[in-house]
C-alpha positions as CSV (number, residue, x, y, z in Angstrom):
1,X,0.0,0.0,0.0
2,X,1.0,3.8,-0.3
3,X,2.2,5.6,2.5
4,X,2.1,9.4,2.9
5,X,4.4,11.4,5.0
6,X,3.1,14.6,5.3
7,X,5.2,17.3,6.6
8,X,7.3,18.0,9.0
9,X,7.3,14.9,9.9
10,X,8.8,13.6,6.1
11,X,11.7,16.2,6.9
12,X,11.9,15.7,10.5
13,X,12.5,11.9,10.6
14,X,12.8,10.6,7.0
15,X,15.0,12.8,5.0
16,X,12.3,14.6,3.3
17,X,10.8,11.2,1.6
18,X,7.3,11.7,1.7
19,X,6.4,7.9,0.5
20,X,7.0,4.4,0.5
21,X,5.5,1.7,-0.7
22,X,5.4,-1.2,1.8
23,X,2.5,-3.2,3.6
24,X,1.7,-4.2,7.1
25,X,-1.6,-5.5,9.2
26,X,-2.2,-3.3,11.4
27,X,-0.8,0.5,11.7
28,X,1.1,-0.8,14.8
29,X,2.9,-3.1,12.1
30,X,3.6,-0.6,10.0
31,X,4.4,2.2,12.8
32,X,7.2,-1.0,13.3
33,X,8.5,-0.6,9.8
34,X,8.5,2.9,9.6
35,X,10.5,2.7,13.2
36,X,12.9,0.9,11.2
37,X,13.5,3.4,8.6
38,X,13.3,6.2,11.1
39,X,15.0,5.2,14.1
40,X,13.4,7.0,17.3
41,X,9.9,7.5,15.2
42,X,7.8,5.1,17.4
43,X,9.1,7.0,21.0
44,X,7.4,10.2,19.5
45,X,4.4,8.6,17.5
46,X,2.1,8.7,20.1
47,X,1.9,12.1,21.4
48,X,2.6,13.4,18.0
49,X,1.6,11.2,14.8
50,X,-2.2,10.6,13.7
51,X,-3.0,7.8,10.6
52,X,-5.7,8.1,7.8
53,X,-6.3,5.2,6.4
54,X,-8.0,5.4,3.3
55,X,-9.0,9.2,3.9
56,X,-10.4,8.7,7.3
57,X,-8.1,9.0,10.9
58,X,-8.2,5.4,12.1
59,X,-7.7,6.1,16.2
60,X,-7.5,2.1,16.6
61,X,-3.7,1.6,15.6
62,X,-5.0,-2.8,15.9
63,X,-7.3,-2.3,13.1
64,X,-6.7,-4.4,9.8
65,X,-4.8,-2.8,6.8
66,X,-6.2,-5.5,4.7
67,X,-8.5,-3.6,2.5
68,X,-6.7,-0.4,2.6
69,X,-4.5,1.5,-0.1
70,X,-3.0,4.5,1.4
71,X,-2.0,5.5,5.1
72,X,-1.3,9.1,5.4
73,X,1.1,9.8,8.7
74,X,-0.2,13.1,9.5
75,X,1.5,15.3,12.5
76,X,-1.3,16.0,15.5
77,X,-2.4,19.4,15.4
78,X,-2.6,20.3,18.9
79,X,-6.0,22.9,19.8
80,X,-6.7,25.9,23.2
């Protein structure tokens, strides 16, 4: 499937790639792979990373990829 890097994060932790093509069954799998590109990704993931899949934000990082083509990793946008 297609992932999306949006920025900053593409600059911040991958060298300015803003996709890959890779696949993975759950976004916890694929937070692992892109923790393997990125060393030091995962830590900050929680607090700071959000996932579309498909063109919705999936909050339940254990739900299935298997229908899915595109993940977009999206920076939280923190609100007052």
């Amino acid at each position: 499937m297609r992932i999306t890097i949006m920025s900053p994060l593409d600059r911040q932790f991958f060298g300015g790639t803003d996709s890959f093509d890779m696949e993975a069954r759950t976004l916890f799998g694929l937070l692992g792979k892109l923790e393997e590109l990125a060393p030091g990704f995962a830590e900050l993931a929680d607090l700071r990373v959000s996932f579309a899949v498909d063109g919705v934000i999936e909050p339940d990082w254990s739900a299935s990829l298997a229908s899915a083509s595109e993940v977009v990793v999206l920076a939280k946008i923190a609100g007052g």
